[in-house]
LUMKEZA-586263 format. One record per atom (N, C-alpha, C): residue in three letters; x, y, z; residue number from 1. Coordinates in pm, 1 decimal. Each point is the difference from the previous one (the first is absolute). Last residue first. Layout:
BEGIN
resn px py pz resi
ala X Y Z NUM;
...
END
This chain:
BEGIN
resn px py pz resi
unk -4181.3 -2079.6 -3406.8 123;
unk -60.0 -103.8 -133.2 123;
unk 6.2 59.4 -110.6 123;
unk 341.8 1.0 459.4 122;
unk -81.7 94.7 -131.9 122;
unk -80.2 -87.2 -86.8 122;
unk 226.4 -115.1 492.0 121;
unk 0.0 -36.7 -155.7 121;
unk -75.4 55.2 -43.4 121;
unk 47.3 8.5 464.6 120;
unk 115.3 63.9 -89.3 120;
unk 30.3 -26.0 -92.8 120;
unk -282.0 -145.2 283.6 119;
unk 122.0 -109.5 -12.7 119;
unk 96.8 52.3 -28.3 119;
unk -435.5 238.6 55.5 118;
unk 55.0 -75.7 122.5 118;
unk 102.0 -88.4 -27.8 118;
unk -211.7 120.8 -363.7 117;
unk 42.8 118.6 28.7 117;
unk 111.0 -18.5 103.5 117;
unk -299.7 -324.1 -157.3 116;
unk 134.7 25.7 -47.4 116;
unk 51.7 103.6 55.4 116;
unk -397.9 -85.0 142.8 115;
unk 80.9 -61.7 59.2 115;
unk 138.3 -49.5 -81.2 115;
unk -297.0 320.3 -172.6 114;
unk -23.4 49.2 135.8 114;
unk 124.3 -101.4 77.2 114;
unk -201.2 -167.9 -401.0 113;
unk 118.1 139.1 -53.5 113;
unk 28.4 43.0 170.8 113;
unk -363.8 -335.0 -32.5 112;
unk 138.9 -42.6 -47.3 112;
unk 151.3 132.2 -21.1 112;
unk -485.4 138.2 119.2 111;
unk 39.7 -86.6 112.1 111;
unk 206.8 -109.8 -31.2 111;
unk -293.4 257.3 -336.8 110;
unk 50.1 69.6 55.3 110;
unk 42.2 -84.2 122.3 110;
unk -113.2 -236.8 -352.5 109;
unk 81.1 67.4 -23.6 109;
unk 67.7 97.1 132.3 109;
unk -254.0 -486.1 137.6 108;
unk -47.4 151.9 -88.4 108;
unk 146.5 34.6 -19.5 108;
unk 115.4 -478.0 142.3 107;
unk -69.9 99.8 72.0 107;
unk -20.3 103.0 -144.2 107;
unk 201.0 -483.4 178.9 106;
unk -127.7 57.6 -114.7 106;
unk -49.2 69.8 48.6 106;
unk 455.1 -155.6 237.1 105;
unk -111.0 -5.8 -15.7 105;
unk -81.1 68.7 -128.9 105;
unk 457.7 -36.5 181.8 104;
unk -50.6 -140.5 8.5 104;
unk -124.8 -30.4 -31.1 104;
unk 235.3 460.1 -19.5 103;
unk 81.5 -104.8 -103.4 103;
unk -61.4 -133.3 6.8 103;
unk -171.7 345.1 280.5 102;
unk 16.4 92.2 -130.8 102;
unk 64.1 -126.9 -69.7 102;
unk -27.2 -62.8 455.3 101;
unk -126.1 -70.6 -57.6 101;
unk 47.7 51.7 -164.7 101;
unk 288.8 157.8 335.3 100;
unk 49.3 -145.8 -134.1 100;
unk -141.9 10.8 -10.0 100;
unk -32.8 321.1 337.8 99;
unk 103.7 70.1 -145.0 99;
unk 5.7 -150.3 -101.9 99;
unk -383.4 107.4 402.3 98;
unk 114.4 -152.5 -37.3 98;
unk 40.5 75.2 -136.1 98;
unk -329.7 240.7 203.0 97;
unk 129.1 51.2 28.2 97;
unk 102.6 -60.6 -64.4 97;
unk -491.1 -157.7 65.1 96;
unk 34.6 138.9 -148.0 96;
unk 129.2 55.9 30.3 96;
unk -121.0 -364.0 295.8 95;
unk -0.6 -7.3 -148.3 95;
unk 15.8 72.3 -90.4 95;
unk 109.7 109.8 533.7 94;
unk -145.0 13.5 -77.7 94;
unk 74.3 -63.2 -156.1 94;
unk 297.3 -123.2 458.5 93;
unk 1.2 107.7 -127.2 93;
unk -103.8 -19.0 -78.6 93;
unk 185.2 -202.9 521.3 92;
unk -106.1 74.2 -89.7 92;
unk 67.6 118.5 -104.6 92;
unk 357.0 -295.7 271.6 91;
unk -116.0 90.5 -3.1 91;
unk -83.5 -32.0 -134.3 91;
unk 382.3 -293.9 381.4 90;
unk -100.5 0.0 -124.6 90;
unk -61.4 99.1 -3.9 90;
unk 498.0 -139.7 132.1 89;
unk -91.5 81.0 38.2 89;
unk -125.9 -8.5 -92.3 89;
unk 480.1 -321.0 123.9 88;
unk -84.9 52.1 -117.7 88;
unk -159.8 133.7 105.9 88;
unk 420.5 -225.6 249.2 87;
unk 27.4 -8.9 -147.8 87;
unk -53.7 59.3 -73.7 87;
unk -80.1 -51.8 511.6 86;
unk -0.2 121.7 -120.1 86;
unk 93.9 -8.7 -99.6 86;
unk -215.7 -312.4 320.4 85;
unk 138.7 6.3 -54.8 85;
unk 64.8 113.0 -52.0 85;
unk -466.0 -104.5 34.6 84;
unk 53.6 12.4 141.5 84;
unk 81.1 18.5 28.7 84;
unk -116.1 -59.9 -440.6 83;
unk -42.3 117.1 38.7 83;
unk 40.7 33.7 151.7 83;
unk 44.0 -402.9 -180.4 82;
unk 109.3 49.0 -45.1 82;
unk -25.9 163.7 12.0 82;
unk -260.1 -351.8 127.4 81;
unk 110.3 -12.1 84.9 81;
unk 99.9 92.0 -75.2 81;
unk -460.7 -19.9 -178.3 80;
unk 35.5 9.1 124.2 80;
unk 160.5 26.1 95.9 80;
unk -83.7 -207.2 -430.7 79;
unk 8.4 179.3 -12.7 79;
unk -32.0 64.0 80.7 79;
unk -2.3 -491.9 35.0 78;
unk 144.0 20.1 -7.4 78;
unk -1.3 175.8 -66.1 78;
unk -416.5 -183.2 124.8 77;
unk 99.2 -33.0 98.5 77;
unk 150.2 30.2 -24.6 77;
unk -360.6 -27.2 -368.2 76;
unk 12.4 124.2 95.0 76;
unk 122.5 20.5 144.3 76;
unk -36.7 -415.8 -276.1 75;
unk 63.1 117.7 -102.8 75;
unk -7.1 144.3 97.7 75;
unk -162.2 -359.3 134.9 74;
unk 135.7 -37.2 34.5 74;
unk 57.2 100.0 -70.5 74;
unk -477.7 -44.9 6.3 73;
unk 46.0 47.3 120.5 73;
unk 134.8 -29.2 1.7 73;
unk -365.9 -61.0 -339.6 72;
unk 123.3 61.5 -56.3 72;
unk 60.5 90.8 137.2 72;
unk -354.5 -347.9 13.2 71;
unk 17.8 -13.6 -143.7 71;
unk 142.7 47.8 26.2 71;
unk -342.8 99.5 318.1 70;
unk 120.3 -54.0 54.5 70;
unk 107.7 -51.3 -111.6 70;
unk -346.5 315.1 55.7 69;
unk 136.8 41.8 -40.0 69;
unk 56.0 -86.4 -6.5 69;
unk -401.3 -18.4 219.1 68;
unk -49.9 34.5 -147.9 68;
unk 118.2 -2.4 -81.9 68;
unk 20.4 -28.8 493.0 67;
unk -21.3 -117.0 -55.4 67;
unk -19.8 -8.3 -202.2 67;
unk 315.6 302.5 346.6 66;
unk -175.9 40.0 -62.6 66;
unk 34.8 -172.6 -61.1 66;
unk 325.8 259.1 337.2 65;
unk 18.6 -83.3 -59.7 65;
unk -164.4 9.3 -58.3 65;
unk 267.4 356.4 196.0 64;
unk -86.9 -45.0 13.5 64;
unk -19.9 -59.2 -74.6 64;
unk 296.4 318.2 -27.9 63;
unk 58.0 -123.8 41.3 63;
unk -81.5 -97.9 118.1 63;
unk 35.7 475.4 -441.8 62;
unk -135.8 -64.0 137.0 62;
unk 35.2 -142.2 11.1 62;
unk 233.2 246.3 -355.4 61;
unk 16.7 60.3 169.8 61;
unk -30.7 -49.5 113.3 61;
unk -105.4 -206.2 -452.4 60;
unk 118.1 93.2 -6.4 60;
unk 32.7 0.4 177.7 60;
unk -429.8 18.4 -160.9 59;
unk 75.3 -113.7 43.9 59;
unk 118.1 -32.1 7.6 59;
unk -99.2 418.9 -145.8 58;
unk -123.3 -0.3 121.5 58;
unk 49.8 -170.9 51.2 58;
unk 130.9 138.2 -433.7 57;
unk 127.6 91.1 105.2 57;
unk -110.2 -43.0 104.7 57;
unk -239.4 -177.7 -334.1 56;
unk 163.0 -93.7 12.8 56;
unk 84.8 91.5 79.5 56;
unk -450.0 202.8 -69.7 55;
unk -5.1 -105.3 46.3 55;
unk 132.8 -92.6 -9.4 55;
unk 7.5 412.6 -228.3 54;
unk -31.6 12.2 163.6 54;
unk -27.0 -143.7 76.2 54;
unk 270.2 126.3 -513.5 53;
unk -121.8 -62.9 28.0 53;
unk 11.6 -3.6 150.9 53;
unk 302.9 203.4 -293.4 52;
unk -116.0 82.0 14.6 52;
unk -113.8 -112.7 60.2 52;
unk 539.7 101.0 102.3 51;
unk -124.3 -140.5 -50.2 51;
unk -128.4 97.3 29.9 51;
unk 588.3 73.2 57.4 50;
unk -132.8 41.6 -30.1 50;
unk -95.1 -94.5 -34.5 50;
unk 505.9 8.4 277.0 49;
unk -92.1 -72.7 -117.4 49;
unk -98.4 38.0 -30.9 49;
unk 460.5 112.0 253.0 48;
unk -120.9 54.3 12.2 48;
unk -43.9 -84.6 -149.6 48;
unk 389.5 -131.1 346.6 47;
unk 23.0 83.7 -132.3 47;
unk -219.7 -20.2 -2.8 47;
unk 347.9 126.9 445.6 46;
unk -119.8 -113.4 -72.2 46;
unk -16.5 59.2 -200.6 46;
unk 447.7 194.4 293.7 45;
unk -182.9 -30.8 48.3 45;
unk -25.8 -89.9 -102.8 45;
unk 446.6 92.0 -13.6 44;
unk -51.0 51.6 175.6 44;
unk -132.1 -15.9 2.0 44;
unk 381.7 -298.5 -285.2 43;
unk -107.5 49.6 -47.6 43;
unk -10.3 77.9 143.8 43;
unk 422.3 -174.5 -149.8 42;
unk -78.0 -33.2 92.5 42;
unk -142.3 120.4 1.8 42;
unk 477.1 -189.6 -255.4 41;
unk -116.1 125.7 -11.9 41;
unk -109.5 -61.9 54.9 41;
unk 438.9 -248.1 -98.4 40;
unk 21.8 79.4 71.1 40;
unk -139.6 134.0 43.0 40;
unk 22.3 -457.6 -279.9 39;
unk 99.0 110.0 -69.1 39;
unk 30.6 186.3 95.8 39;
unk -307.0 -435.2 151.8 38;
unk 106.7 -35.8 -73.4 38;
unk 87.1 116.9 -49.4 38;
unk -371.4 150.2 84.5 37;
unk 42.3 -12.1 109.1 37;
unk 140.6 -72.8 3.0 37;
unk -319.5 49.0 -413.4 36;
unk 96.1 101.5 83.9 36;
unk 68.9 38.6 126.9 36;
unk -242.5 -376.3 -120.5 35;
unk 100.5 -9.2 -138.7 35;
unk 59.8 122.7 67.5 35;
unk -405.3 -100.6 270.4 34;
unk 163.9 -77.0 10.2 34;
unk 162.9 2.6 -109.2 34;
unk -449.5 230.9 -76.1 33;
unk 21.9 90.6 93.6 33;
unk 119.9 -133.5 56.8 33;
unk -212.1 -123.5 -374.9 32;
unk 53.8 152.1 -16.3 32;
unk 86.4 49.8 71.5 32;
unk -310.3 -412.9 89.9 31;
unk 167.4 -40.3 -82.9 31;
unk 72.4 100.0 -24.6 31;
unk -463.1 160.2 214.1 30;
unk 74.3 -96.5 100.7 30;
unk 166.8 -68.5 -79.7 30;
unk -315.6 190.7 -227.1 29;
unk 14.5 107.0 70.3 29;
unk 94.1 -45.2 84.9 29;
unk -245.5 -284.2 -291.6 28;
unk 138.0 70.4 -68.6 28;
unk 76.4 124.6 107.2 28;
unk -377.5 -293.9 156.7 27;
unk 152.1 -23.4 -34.1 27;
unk 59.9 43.0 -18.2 27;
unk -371.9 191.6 -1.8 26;
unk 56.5 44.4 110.4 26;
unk 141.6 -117.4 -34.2 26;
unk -337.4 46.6 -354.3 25;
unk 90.7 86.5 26.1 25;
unk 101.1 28.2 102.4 25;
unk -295.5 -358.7 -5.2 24;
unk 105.7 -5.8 -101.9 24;
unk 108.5 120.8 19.6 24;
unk -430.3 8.2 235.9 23;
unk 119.5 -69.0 61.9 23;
unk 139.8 -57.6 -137.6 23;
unk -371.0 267.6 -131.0 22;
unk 62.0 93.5 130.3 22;
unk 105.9 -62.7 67.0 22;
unk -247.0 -215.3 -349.0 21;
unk 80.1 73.5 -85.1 21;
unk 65.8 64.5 147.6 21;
unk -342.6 -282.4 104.1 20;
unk 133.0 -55.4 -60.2 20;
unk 73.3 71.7 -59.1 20;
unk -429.4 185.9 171.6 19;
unk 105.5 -52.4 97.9 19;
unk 136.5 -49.4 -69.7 19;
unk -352.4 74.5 -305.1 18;
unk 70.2 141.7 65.9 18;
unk 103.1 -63.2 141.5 18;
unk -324.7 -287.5 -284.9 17;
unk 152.9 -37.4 1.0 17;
unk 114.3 147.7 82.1 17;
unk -545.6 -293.8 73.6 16;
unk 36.1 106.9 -39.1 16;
unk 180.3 29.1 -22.5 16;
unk -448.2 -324.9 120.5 15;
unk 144.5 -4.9 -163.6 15;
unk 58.9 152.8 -27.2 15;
unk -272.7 -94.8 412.5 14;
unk 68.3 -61.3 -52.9 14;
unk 79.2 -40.0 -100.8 14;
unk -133.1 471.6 147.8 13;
unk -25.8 -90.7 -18.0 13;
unk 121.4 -117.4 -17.0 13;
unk -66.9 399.1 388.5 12;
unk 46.4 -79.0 -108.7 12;
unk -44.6 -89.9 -57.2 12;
unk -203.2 417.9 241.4 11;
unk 35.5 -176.2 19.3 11;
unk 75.6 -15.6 -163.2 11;
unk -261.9 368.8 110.3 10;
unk 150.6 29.3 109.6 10;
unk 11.1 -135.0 3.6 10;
unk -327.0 89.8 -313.4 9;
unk -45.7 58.9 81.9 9;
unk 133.6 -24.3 117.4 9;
unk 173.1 -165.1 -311.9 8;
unk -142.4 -17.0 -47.1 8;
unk -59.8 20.7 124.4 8;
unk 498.7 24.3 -304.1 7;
unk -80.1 23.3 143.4 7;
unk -147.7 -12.3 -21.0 7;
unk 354.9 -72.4 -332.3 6;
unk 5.4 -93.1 115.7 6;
unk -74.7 58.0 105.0 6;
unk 105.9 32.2 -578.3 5;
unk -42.0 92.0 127.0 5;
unk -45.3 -91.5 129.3 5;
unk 412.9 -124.6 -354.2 4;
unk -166.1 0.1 -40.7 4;
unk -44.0 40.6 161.0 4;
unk 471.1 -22.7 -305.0 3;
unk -67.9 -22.8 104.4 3;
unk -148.9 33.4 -8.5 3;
unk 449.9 -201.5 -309.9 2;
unk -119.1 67.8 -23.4 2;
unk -52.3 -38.3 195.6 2;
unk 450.2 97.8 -319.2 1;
unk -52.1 -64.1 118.2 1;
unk -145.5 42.1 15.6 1;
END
């Protein structure tokens, strides 16, 4: 899945796809958390999503409609409502933390070994 860096000075760009992967993910968060409910296991908190990008948790939250947004306001609106919902929780995690970049991305030796490590895979 390829994402490509979406903040630009705290604005989203327009072709930016980081939003779409957050609300993808939150589906899945959302079919997860009914599948186990179905089967008796009723989640007690919000399942927690990390996103190193500040500008998509900032609109995210901020239920101040922006004319600049308006492109990808149905997508935010519904990670809105589901944060309000406390289904899903969004935090901040710095890029150099993201443990998968190590498998999705073209990274240096040492930077690559570091986030094996974090998987618990030995290089």
């Amino acid at each position: 899945m390829e994402v490509e860096t979406a903040a630009d000075g705290g604005n989203v760009k327009h072709r930016g796809r980081v939003h779409g992967v957050v609300y993808s993910a939150t589906q899945e968060v959302v079919w997860l958390r009914l599948l186990l409910s179905n089967i008796g296991i009723v989640p007690e908190a919000g399942t927690t999503i990390y996103e190193d990008n500040q500008g998509c948790i900032a609109l995210a939250k901020n239920p101040v409609f922006h004319s600049r947004t308006k492109h990808i306001d149905t997508k935010f609106s519904f990670l809105r409502k589901k944060i309000e919902e406390d289904v899903i929780e969004l935090e901040y995690m710095p890029t150099n933390h993201v443990v998968a970049d190590g498998l999705t991305k073209a990274l240096g030796r040492v930077k690559h070994e570091k986030f094996l490590k974090g998987l618990y895979l030995e290089p």
